[in-house]
C-alpha positions as CSV (number, residue, x, y, z in Angstrom):
1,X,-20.4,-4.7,-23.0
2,X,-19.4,-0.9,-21.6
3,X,-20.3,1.8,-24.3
4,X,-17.8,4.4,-25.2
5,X,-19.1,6.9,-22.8
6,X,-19.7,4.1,-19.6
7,X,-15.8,3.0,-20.5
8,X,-14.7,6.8,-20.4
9,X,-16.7,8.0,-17.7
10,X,-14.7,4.1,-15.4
11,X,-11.7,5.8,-16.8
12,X,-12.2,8.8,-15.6
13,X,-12.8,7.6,-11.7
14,X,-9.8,5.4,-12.1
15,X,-8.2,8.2,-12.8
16,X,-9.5,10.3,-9.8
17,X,-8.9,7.2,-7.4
18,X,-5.2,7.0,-8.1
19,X,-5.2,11.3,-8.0
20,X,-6.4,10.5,-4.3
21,X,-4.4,7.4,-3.7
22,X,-1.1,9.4,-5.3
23,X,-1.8,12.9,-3.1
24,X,-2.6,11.3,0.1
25,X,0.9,8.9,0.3
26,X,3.0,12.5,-0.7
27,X,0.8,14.0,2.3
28,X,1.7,10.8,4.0
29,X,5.4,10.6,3.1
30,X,6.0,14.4,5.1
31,X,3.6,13.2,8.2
32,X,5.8,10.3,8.5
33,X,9.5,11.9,8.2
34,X,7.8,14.0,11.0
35,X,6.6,11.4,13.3
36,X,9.5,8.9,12.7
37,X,12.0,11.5,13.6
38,X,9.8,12.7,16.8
39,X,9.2,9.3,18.2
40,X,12.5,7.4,16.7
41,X,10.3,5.2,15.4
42,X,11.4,2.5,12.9
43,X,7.8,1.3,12.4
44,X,6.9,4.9,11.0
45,X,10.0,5.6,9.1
46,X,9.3,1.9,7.4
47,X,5.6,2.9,6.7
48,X,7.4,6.0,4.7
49,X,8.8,3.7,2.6
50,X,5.5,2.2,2.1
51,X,4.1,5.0,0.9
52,X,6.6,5.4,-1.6
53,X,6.0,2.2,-3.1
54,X,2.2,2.8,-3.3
55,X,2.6,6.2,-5.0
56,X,4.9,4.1,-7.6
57,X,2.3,1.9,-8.1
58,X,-0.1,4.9,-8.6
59,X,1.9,6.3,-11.0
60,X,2.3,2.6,-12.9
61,X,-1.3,2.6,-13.4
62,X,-2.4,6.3,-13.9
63,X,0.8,5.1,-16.8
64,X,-1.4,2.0,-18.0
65,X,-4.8,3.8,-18.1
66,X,-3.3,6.3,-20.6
67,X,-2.6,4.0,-23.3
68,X,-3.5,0.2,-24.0
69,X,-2.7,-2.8,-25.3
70,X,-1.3,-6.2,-23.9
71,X,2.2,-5.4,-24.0
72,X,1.7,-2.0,-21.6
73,X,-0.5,-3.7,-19.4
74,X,2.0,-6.9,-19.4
75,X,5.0,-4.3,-18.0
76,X,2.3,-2.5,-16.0
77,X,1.5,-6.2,-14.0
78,X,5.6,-6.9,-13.8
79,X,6.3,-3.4,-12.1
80,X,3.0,-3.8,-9.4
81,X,4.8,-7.4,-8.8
82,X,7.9,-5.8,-8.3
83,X,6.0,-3.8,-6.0
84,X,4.9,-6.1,-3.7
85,X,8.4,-7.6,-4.0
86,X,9.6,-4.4,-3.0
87,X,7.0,-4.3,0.3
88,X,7.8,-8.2,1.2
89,X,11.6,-6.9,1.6
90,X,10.8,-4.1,3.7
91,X,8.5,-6.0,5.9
92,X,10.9,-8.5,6.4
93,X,13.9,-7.0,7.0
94,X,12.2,-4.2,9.5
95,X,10.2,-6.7,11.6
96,X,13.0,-8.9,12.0
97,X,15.3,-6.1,13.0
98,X,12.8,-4.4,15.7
99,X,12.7,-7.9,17.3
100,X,16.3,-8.7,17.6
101,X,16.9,-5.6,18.6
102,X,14.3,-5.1,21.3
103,X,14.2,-1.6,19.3
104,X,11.9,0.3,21.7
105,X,10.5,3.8,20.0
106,X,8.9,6.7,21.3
107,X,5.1,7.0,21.7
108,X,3.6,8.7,19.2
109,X,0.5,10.3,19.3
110,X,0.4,12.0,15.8
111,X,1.5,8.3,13.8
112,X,-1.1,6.7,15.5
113,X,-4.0,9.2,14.1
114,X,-2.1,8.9,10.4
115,X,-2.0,5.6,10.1
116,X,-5.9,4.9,11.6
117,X,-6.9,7.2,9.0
118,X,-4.6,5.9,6.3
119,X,-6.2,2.2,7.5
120,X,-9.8,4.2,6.6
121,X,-8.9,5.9,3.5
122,X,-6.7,3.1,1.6
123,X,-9.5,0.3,2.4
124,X,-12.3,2.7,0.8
125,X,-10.0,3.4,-2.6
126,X,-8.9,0.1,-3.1
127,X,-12.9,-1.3,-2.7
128,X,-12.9,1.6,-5.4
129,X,-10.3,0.0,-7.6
130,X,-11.3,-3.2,-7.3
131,X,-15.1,-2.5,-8.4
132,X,-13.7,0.0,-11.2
133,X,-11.3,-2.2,-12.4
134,X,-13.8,-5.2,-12.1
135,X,-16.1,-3.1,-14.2
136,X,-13.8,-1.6,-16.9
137,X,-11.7,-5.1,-17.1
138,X,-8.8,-4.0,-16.5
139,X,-6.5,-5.9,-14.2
140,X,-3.6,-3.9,-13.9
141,X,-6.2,-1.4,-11.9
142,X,-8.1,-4.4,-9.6
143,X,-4.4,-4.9,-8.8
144,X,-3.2,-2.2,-8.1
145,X,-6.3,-2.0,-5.6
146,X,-4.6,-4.8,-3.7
147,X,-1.6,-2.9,-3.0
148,X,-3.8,0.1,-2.2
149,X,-5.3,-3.0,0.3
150,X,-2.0,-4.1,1.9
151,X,-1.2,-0.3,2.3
152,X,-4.7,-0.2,4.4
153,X,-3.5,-3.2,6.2
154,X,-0.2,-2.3,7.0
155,X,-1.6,1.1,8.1
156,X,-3.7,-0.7,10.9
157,X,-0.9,-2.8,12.0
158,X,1.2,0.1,12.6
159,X,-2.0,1.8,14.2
160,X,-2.2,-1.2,16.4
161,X,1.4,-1.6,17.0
162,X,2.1,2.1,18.2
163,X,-1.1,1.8,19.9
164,X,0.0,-1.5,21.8
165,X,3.0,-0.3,22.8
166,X,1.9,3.5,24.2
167,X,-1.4,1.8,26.6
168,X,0.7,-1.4,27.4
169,X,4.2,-1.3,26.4
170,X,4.0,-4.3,23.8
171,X,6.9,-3.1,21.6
172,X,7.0,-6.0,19.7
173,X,3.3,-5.8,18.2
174,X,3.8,-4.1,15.5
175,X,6.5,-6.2,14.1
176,X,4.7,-9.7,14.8
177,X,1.6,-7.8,12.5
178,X,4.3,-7.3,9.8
179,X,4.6,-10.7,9.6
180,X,1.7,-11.2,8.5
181,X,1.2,-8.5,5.9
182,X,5.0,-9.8,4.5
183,X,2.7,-13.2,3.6
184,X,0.0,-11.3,1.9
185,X,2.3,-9.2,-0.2
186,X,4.8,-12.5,-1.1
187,X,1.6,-13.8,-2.2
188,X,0.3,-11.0,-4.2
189,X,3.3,-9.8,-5.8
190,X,3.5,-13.6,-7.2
191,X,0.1,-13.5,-8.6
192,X,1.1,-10.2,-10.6
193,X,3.9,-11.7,-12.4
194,X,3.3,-15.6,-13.3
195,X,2.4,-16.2,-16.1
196,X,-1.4,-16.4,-17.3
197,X,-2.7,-19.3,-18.9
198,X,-6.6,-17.5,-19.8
């Protein structure tokens, strides 16, 4: 059992990991407009949007943390869900687009250092989450954590994507690595909203 003072003092680094989490994807959001406009790049302009759904998320939990009770955290777990709903979408409709199109951006040396250290930095605060969130009990932050994780992920297949395509002109890298993600998120976002039986 956490004391008053060990459950504050979790509370309080929640807290300060969705501060980072929140001011690093508004950072994010401006880098992105810049570089997606610069390179044309639908991959970048996409990972925008991204960032916008992490920062509601963010918001969703710094929201739960403030109060409690099952019924906040119940709504807090449906909008997460909704989320990753949100992020499935995206993923979808963007890879499948840059494919049939053959949609060939610009390189983009600036996107490519973003998202490697948006890979570095989301994988770090969702282990954060996860272990906070595993320690206070409170599962509305552990998942949060795992969007913070697909966020990491997605960042590294757009670093690898971009990457691909400016050494040896695989355009269609990043889109295939969306793919993937678009499974993780369907996944997740289902896990957030069925209904729990314990």
């Amino acid at each position: 059992m956490l004391g008053v003072v060990g459950e504050a003092a979790l509370t309080r680094r929640g807290f300060v990991l969705e501060g980072i989490t929140l001011s690093w994807n508004i950072v994010g959001i401006v880098v992105l407009t810049i570089g997606a406009l610069s390179a044309r790049s639908v991959a970048l302009a996409g990972f925008g949007l991204d960032s916008l759904i992490e920062i509601g998320a963010s918001l969703v939990v710094i929201w739960e943390l403030s109060g409690s009770g099952a019924r906040r955290q119940a709504v807090a777990l449906r909008l997460i869900g909704a989320a990753f709903v949100l992020l499935a979408c995206y993923l979808a409709v963007q890879s499948t687009y840059v494919l049939v199109a053959h949609y060939h951006s610009h390189h983009s040396p600036m996107g490519i250092a973003w998202t490697a250290a948006t890979a570095v930095v989301m994988f770090g605060l969702a282990a954060g989450k996860e272990r906070t969130g595993r320690q206070l009990g409170n599962l509305v932050l552990r998942t949060e954590g795992r969007v913070t994780l697909v966020d990491g992920l997605l960042a590294a297949a757009v670093c690898l994507g971009l990457t691909l395509h400016a050494a040896a002109g695989w355009w269609w890298a990043d889109p295939l690595a969306g793919y993937v993600i678009l499974g993780y998120a369907v996944k997740e976002g289902w896990a957030s909203v069925r209904p729990r039986g314990a």
